[in-house]
N, C-alpha and C positions, 0 to 999 in steps of 0.2 A: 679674460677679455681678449678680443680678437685682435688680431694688429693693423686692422682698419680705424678700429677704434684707438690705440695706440697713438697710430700715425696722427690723426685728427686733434689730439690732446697735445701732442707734441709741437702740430703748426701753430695751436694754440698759445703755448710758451713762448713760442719764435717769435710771434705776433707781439706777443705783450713788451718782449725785450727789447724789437725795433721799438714800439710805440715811447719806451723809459728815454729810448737813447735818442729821439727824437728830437727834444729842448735841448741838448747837451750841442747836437751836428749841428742844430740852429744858429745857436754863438758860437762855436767855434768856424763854421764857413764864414760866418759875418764878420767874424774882425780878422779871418784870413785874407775875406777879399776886401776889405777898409784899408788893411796892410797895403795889399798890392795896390790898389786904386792911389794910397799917397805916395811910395814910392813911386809908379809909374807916371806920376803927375807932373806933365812939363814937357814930356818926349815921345808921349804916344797924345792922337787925336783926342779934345777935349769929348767931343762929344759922341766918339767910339769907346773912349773910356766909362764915363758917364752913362750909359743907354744899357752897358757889363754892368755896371754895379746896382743898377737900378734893377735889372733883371732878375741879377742874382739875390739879391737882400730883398727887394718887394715881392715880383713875382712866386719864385722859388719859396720865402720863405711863409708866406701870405696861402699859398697851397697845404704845406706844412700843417698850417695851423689848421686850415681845413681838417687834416686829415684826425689830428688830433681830436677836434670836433664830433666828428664821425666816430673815433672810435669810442670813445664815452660814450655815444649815442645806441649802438647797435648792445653794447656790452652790457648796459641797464636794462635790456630785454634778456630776463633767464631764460628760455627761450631760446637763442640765438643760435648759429648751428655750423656746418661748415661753408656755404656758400655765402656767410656774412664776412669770415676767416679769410678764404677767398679771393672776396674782390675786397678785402681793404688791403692784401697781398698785392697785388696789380697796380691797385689806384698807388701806395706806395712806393713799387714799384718806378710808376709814370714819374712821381715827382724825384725820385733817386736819379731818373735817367736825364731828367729835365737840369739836375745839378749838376753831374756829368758833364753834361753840354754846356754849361758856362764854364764849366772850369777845362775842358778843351780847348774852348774859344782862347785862352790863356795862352795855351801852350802854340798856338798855331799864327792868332790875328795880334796877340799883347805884347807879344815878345819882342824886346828893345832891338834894332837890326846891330846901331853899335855901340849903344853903351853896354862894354863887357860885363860891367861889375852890375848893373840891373837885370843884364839876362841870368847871370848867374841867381843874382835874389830871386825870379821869377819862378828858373827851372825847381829852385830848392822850396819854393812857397810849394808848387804844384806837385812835387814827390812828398811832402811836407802833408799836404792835403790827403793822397792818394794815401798814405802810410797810416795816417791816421783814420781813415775810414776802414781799414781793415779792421778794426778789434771791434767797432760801431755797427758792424754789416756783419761780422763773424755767424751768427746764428742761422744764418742763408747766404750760402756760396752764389745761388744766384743774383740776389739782390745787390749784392759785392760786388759784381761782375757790369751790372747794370750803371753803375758809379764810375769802376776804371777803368773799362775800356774807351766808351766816349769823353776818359779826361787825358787821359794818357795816349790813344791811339794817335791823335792830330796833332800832338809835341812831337812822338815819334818819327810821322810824318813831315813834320816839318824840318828834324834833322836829315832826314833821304833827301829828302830835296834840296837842303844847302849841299851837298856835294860834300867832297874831299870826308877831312877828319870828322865833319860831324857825321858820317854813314857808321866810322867805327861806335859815337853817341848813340845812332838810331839804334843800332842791335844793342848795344849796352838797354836801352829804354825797350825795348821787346822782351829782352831778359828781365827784366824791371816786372814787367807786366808779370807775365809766368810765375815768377817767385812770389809775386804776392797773389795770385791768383792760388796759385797751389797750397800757402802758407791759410787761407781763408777755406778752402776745402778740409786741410786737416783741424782748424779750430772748429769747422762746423762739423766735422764727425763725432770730434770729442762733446760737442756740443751734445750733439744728437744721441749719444750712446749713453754719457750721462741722465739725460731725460726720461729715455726708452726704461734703463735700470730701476730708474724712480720709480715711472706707472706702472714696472712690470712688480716691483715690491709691493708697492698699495695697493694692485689688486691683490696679489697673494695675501696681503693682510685684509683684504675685502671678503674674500671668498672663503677666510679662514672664518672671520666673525659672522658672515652669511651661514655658515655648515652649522657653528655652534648653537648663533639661532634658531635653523631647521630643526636643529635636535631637539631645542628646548617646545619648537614648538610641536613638532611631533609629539613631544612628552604630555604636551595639556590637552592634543588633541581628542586622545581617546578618553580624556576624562571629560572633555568638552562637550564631546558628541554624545556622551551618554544622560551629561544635565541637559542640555540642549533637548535629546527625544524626549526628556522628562518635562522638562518649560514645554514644549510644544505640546505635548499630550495634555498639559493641564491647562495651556492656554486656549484651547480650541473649544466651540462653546457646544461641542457635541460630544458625546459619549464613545468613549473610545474603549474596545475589551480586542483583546490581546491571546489567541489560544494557540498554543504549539501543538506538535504533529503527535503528541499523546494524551491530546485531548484535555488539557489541564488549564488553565487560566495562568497567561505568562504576563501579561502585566492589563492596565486598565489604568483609567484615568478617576480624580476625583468626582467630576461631569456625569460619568456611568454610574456612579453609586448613587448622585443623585435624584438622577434620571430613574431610576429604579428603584429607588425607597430601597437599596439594598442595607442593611443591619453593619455596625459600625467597624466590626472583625475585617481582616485583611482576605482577600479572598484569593491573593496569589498560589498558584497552586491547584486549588481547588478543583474536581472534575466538572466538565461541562455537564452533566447529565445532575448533579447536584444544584448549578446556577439557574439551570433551564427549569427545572421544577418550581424553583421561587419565581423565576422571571413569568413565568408560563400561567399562574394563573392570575395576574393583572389582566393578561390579554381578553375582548371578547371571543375570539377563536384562536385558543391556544395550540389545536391539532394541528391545523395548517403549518404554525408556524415550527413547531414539534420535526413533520415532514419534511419541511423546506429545509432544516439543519440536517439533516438523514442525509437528503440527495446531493446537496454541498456535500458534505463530507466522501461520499460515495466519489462524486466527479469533483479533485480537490481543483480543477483550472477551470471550473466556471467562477463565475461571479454573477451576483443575484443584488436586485432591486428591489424591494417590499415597502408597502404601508402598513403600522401598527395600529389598530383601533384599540383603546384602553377603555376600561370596565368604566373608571371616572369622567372616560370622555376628551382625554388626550388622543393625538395623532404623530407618532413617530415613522418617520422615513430609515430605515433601515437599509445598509449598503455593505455589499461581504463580499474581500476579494483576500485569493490566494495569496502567501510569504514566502518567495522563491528567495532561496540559497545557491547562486548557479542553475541548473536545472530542479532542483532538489528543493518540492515544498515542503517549508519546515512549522507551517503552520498558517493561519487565517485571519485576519484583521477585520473585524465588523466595527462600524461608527455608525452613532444613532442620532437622528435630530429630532428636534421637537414642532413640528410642524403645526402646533396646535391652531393659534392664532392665526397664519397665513389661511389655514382652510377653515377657519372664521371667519375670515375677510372674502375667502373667495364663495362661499357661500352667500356671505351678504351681496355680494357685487350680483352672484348668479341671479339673486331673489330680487333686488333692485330691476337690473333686468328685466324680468319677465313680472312681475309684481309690481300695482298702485302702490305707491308710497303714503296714500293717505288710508285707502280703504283696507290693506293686502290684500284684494283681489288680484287675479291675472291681467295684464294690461294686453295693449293691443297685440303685440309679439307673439305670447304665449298663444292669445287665443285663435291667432292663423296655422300656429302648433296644431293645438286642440282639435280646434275646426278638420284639418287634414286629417288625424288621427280617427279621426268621427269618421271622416268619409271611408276613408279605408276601411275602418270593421262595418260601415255601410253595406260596403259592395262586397264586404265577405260572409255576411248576417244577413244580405237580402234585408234590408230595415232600411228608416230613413234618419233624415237629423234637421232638428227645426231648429232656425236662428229667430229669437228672440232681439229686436235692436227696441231700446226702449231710452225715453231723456222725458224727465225728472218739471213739469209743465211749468211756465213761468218760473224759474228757476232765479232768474237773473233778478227777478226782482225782490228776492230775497236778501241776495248778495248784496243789490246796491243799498236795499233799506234798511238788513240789520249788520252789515258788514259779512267778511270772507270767514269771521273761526265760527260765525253760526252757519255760513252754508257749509261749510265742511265739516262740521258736527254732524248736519241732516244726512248728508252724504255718505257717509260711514253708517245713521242709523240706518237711511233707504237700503243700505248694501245687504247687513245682517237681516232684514226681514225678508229682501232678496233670496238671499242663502235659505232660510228654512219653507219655502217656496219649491223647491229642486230636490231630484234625489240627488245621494252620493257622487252617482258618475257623473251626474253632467256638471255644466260648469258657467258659474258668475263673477262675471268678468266686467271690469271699468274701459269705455274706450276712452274716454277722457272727458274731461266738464263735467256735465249733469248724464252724460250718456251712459248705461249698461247694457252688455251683450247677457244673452243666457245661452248654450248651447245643449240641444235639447239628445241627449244619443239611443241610439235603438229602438224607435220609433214605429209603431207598424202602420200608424195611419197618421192624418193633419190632428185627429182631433185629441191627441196628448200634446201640442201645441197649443190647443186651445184653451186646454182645463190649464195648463200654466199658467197662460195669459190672466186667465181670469182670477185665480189664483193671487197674482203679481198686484191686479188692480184692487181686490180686494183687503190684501196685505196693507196697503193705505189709508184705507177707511178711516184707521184711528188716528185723531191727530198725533204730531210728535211735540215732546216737550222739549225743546234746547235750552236750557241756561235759565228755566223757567219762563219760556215763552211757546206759546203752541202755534204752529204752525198743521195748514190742510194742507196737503201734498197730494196730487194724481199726477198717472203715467198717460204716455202715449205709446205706443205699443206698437212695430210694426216686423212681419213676421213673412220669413221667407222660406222653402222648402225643399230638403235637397232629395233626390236628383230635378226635382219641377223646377224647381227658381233660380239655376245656377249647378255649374260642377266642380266649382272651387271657392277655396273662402273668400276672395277679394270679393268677387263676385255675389254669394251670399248676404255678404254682409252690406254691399250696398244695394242690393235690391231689398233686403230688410229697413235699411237707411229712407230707403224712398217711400216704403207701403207707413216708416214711421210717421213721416211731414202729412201723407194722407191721412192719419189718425189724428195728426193736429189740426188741419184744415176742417174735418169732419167733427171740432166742434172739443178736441181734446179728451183725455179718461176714458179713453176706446183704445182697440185696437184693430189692424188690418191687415189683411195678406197680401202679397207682391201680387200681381198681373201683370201680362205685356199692355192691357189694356192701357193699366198705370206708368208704365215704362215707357212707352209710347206718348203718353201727356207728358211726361218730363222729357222726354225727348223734345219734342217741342217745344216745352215750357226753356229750355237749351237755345233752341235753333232761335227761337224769340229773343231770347237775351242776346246773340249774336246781332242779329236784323235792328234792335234798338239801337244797338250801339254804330253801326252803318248808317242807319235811317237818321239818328241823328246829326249825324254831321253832313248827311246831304240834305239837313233841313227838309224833312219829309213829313215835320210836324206842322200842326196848326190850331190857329185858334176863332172859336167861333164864338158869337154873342147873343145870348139871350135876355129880352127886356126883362126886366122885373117891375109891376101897376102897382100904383097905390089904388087902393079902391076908394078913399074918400073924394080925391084931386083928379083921375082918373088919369094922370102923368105918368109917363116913363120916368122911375125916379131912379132904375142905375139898372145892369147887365152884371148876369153872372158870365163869366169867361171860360169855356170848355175845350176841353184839349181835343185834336183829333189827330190821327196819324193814318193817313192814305200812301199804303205800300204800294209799290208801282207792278207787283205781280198779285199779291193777296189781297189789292182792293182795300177796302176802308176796314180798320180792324178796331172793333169797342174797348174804350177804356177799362172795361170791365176784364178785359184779356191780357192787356198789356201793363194796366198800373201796376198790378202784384208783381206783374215778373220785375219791372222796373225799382220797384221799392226793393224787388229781394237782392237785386243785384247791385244794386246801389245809385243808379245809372236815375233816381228818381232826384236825384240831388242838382241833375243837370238842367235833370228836363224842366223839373220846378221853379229853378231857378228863371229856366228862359220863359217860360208861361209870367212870372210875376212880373221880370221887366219887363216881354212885349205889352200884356195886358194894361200896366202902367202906362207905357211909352203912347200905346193905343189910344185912353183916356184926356192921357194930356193932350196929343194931336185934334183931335173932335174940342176939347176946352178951347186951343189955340185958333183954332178955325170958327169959335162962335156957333158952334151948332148944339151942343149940351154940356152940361156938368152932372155929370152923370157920376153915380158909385158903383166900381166894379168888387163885383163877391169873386172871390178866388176858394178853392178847395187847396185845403193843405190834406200831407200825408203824413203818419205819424213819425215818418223818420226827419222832415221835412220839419215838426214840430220841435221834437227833441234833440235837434244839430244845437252843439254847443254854444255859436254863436248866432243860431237864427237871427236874435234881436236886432242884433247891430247888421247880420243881412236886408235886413228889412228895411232898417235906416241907409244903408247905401244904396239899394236900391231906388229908395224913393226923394234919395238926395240927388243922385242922378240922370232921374226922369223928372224931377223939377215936380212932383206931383206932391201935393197937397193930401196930410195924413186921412183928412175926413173920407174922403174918396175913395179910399180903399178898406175893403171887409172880407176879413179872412173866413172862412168857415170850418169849422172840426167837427168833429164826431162826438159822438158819446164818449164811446169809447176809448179816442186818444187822450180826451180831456180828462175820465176818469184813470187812468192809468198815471200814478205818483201825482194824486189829486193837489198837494200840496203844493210842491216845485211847479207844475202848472197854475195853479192862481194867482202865485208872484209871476208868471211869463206874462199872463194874459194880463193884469193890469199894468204892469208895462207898457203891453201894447195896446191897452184903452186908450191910461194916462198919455200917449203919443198922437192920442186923435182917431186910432184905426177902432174901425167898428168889428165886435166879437160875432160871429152867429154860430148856434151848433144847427147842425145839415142831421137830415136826417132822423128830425126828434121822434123820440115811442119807439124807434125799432132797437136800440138799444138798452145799457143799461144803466140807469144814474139815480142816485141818491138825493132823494129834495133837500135831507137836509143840506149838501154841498152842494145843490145847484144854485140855491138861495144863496150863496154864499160867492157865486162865479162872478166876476164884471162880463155880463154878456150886456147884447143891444137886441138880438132879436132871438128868436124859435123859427128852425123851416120844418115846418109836416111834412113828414115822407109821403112820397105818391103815391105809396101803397094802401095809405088810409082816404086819401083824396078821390082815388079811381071808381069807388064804390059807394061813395055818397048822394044824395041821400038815400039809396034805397034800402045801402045794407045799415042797420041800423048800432051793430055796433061800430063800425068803422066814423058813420053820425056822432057818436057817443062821444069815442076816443077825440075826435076831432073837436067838440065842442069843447070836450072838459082841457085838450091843450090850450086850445085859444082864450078858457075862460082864467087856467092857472098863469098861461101867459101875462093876459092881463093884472093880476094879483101884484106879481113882480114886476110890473112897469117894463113889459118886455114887448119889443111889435112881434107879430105873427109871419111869416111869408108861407103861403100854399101853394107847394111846385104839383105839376102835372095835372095844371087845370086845363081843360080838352071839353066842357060841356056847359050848358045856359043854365042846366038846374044846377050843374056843381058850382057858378059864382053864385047863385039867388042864394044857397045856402052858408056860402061863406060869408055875402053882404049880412045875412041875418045874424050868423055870429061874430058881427064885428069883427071877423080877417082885416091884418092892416093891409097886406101886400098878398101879390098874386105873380103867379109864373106857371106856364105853361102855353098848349099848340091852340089852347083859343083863341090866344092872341097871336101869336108870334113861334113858328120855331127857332133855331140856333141860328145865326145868320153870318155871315162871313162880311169882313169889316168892310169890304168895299159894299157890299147888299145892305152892312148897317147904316152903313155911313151917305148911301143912296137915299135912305128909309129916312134920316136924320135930315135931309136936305129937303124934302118934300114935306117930311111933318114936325115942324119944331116942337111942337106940342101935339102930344099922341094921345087922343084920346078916342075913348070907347063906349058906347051907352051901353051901360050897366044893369037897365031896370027896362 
């Protein structure tokens, strides 16, 4: 131990023995200066007396206890160190100096002028004091020092200044001082040396039982370290083999044995070129790894990384690095792991990936892989590559009729009939939903795109049985061609995307090729859907009104209501243009909305004003039908316009109405039982089943004008028409006949009992202030008929 450390230990002692002697100086200054205070009592000033002892016994000793305080305090922190040591040295100190100074005040302000016999008691209290702090202070000459000089110096003083005999007292009290001053140096050497001897033994008995220790532990060490790499080799969850610098097997873990189905005999020892023979033909390529120990061994300060593929289908990581001795390798440490699982996992991660999870086909990913790979040996084969984009027709309505695990039943079988449709290289692929790509490679002309195609549509012919239900499945089919239709797969695929909605449009179960002709409609069919959405919010729409006659009363009995939109650069553009883009984009849910309330709002104004009560027909769309809460649409609307249910008459299609024929005839009597009147638009051009039409709450039938225009001459068009209006009448249903324009086409409808009539013979579209002019002038509009 150093004698910094020494020294430190040592103040430490010092400290503790002022702290004991502490209580002791406490009462013995108290009842030294209780002493003086009653002798002096009577001859020195009460209350210069009095203010001494108050100082001395409160102040003085009321620090004291502080200090005591403190030291308990710092000394229960093990912790503690020498700057604690320190400053309780100091602060002790202070309060030593502070006692001093009263008992100076004695020797100088206390001291009786003539009572001999009190100064004598005085001077002997205060050498009395001084004397007695010497063995109390002995452990620090300074702190002694701190005590007698300010008790003693100012007595001493006080003798120089009486003059005469007392100067010989003053030096007699200067020698005073010295003697005790020097008597407190030599008990604190002895103090101190004794101490020193102490810490200087205990550590010698420290450093002796420290040495015996090291030996001891030195002794378990080398047995330690040998169980130790033995625990570690057998703890570690990979195969550890061990070959020294003559090629022999120096040690090895139990994990290696079982990692290699090695036979239950000790293999220490054993040559490597014996282990390698059993190890070697587990492996699928044992030669490799045969070679790979060669050139190791050849260059012993490489180190080498390897995977094992195993015959059973395991994968071990294999890692071999040199055993240096100082510069001197004294053999090679390989450790093997079993990486099976992980590259099971990461296979599956790979295949997820690039793989449907429902069908495993290749998903979008892979097929912009594919696609590129295609083009590439493309343009190094001089050949082409057909993109096949194909979705799976009315799809959803499978889904929503017989739930998601039969559409995805169909979906996996649509795939596999997919698959044997293709050779080998090319490839069938899920974009997602009902969509499949096919890509078609090495192609020398369009027309191995086509025998695909047809191929594809073919493959569906048969129905599918899911769960014991059949379902008829057709494609739509739309086909792009690379270098014609695109020089990259984004690109491919969406101009495939777009010839596909043309194969839908076209009537579905077809298929079609991209054109710019076709890219250019969607281009616009784009720029329209932008213009809808501007056009509408600058109110650019509008709505016009056409009468609809009763032929028996020859009354205006109501107006159908027709949208119009006049673009302020493209002029008037036909509903026939703009609904579809608006139903596709959704943007028909706005429009519709504002057509029902003006149209409403329209009605009730001409009610309000006494000019007609008229019924307005509206045309719905089928996205317009099937919104989740049309119903209660309908009801705010015409809670809002104040209008009266009879008054308003929706009109639908064939087509929307048969589409989920069921969930529509709960909608539609709904909206009977509400007052509103049914009509399907458009009868004969579509396609409906009597027996569920029998079944509909409708109120009327309108004949398309396409059977109207040619009456009477063309005589089937005569036919059709007579036999709607005569089934019409069957069902208790009125008739309306739009795109009446001729004096023979009403003689013929008056003959087959037509109830209603509309068209330009009477009246075309008219714009509400023209209606509303028309309305003013003829409250009752009639027409000779005959």
């Amino acid at each position: 131990m150093s004698f910094a450390n020494f020294s430190h230990k040592i103040q430490v002692e010092q400290v503790h023995v002022l702290y004991q002697q502490i209580k002791f100086a406490l009462w013995a200054e108290s009842f030294a200066a209780i002493s003086l205070f009653l002798g002096l009592w009577g001859i020195i000033s009460p209350a210069l007396l009095i203010s001494w002892l108050l100082f001395n016994l409160i102040f003085c000793g009321l620090y004291r206890h502080l200090l005591v305080f403190y030291y308990q305090k710092f000394t229960d922190d093990i912790q503690y160190g020498a700057n604690n040591v320190y400053l309780w040295l100091i602060l002790f100190g202070i309060g030593v100096l502070l006692s001093g100074i009263s008992w100076g005040l004695t020797g100088s302000l206390l001291i009786p002028k003539t009572d001999t016999l009190r100064q004598t008691f005085t001077v002997f209290l205060l050498i009395g004091v001084t004397c007695a702090a010497n063995p109390l202070y002995s452990s620090s000459t300074r702190i002694y020092a701190l005590f007698l000089f300010p008790a003693m110096l100012p007595f001493a003083l006080w003798l120089f200044w009486q003059g005469g005999l007392f100067i010989l007292l003053g030096v007699l009290s200067i020698v005073y001082i010295l003697i005790m001053l020097l008597t407190s140096f030599y008990s604190y050497q002895l103090i101190f040396s004794s101490l020193y001897l102490r810490y200087k033994n205990i550590d010698l008995v420290e450093d002796l039982s420290n040495a015996m220790q090291d030996l001891e532990q030195r002794t378990q060490q080398s047995q330690e370290s040998l169980s130790l790499v033995r625990a570690t080799l057998e703890a570690t969850t990979d195969g550890i083999l061990v070959v020294n610098a003559e090629m022999r097997v120096g040690d090895y873990n139990q994990k290696f044995s079982e990692m290699w189905h090695l036979p239950g005999k000790d293999i220490k020892g054993e040559t490597v070129k014996k282990i390698l023979d059993f190890l070697c033909h587990q492996l699928i390529d044992p030669n490799t790894f045969s070679r790979k120990i060669t050139e190791l061994y050849l260059t012993v300060e490489r180190e080498s990384f390897d995977e094992l593929e195993f015959k059973d289908g395991r994968v071990f990581e294999c890692y071999s690095h040199p055993q240096f001795l100082g510069k001197n390798c004294v053999g090679r440490v390989w450790s093997f792991r079993d990486v099976t699982n992980r590259k099971l996992l990461e296979a599956k991660l790979l295949h997820q990936a690039n793989f449907d999870s429902l069908t495993s086909l290749p998903n979008r990913a892979l097929v912009l892989d594919r696609i590129s790979q295609a083009i590439a040996y493309a343009n190094r084969s001089d050949s082409h590559v057909g993109i096949l984009f194909m979705d799976i027709d009315r799809f959803k309505r499978i889904n929503d009729t017989r739930g998601h695990s039969h559409g995805d039943k169909l979906l996996k079988s649509v795939a596999d009939r997919l698959i044997k449709c293709v050779r080998e290289n090319d490839t069938v692929a899920r974009e997602g939903g009902d969509e499949f790509i096919i890509i078609l490679t090495g192609l020398p002309t369009e027309e191995g795109t086509v025998a695909v195609a047809l191929k594809c549509l073919a493959a569906m012919n048969a129905p599918f049985i899911i769960s014991g239900t059949k379902f008829n499945v057709t494609l739509s089919i739309g086909i792009s061609f690379y270098p014609r239709d695109g020089r990259d797969a984004e690109t491919l695929i969406r101009n495939a995307d777009i010839a596909m909605y043309r194969a839908k449009e076209l009537g579905r179960n077809n298929f079609q090729f991209f054109t710019e002709e076709l890219n250019r409609k969607i281009q616009n069919r784009l720029l329209m859907e932008n213009q809808l959405h501007e056009s509408f919010d600058k109110q650019e729409f509008s709505l016009v009104y056409q009468p609809i006659i009763s032929i028996k009363s020859s009354l205006m009995t109501g107006v159908e209501a027709l949208l119009r939109w006049h673009h302020p650069q493209l002029g008037e553009i036909s509903p026939a243009e703009f609904v579809p883009v608006a139903e596709e984009s959704g943007m028909i849910f706005q429009i519709g909305e504002w057509v029902l309330r003006t149209a409403c709002m329209q009605i009730k104004a001409w009610q309000d004003q006494g000019l007609a009560s008229l019924q307005v027909s509206i045309n719905l769309s089928a996205q317009q039908f099937k919104q989740f809460n049309f119903f209660e649409h309908i009801q705010m609307i015409l809670a809002q316009t104040q209008l009266s249910p009879q008054y308003l008459a929706l009109e639908l299609t064939e087509s929307i109405i048969m589409d989920d024929i069921q969930k529509n005839i709960k909608m539609l009597n709904k909206l009977k039982d509400l007052g509103i009147e049914i009509v399907i638009d458009d009868f004969g051009t579509g396609y409906s089943s009597l027996n569920y039409l029998k079944q509909l709450p409708l109120n009327k039938l309108k004949i398309d004008k396409t059977f109207i225009q040619d009456i009477p001459m063309h005589a089937d068009d005569s036919a059709i028409t007579s036999a709607i209006i005569a089934l019409a009448g069957r069902l208790n249903l009125k008739v309306i006949a739009e795109g009446v324009e001729s004096q023979d086409q009403l003689n013929f409808l008056i003959q087959q009992n037509c109830d209603e009539i509309q068209g330009f013979y009477f009246s075309g579209p008219l714009t509400a202030e023209e209606f509303t002019a028309l309305l003013i002038k003829n409250k009752k509009l009639k027409h000779p008929l005959v």
